[in-house]
C-alpha positions in Angstrom: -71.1 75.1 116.6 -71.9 72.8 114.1 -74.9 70.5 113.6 -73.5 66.5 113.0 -76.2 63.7 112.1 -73.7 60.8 112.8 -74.7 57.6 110.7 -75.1 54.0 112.2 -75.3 50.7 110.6 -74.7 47.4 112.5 -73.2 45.7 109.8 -70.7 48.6 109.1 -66.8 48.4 108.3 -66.4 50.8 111.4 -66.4 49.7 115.0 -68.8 52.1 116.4 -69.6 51.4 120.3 -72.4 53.8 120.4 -72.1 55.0 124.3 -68.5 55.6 124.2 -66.7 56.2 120.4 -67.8 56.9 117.0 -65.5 55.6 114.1 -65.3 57.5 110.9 -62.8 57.7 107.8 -60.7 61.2 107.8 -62.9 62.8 105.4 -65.1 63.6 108.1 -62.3 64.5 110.5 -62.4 68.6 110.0 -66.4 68.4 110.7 -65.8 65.8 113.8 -63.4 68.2 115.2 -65.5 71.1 115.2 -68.0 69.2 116.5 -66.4 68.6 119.9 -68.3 70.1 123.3 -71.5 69.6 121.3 -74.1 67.2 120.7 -74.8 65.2 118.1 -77.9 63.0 116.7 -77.1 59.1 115.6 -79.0 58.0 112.5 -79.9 54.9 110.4 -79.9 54.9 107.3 -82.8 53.4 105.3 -80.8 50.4 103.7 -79.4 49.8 107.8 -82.9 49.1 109.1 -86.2 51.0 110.0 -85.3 53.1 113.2 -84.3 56.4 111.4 -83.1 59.0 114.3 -82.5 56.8 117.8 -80.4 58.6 119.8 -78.1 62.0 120.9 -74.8 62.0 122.5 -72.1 64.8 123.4 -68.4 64.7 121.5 -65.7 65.0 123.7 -62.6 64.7 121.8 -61.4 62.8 118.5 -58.7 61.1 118.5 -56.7 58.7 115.7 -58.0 55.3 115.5 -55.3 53.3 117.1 -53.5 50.1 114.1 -56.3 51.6 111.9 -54.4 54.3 109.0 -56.8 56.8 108.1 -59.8 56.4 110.7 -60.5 57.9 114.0 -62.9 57.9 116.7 -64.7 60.7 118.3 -65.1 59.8 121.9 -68.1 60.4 123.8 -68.6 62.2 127.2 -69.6 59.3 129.7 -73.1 59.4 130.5 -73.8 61.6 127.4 -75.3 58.8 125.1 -79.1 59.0 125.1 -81.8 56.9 123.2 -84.9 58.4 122.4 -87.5 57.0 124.6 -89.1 56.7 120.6 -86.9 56.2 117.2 -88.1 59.5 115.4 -88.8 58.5 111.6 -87.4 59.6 108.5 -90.3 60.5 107.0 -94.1 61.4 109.0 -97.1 60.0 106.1 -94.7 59.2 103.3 
């Protein structure tokens, strides 16, 4: 099992749809594969906006990024993508 904080911004080269596929460069592609069958936190970073940790959902598979060289997406179990009822912050009194 491994632990994967996946990072959001809405303004981002990558064409994340939250609920269903995350898209990453291969760097990340040994960590995304060992993360299938588990779940996973979605983050945004500081410069992104102010909702820090928002949401879990459960990798299903990772695939390559179809006409994109070098990217792929991790594909999320249907029904798996949940938002926290409240973003958890980055930092508590700081």
């Amino acid at each position: 099992m491994v632990k994967l904080v996946l990072l959001h911004k809405a303004e981002s080269i990558y064409e994340d749809e939250l609920d269903t596929s995350y898209d990453f460069p291969r760097r990340y592609l040994n960590a995304m594969k060992e993360g299938v069958g588990d779940w996973v936190v979605y983050y945004e970073p500081v410069k992104a906006g102010p909702r820090g940790y928002f949401a879990v959902a459960k990798i299903v598979d990772v695939i390559p990024k179809p006409g994109a060289e070098g990217r792929y997406l991790a594909l999320i179990e249907p029904g798996s993508y949940l938002p926290f009822d409240r973003n958890v912050p980055r930092l508590l009194n700081g």
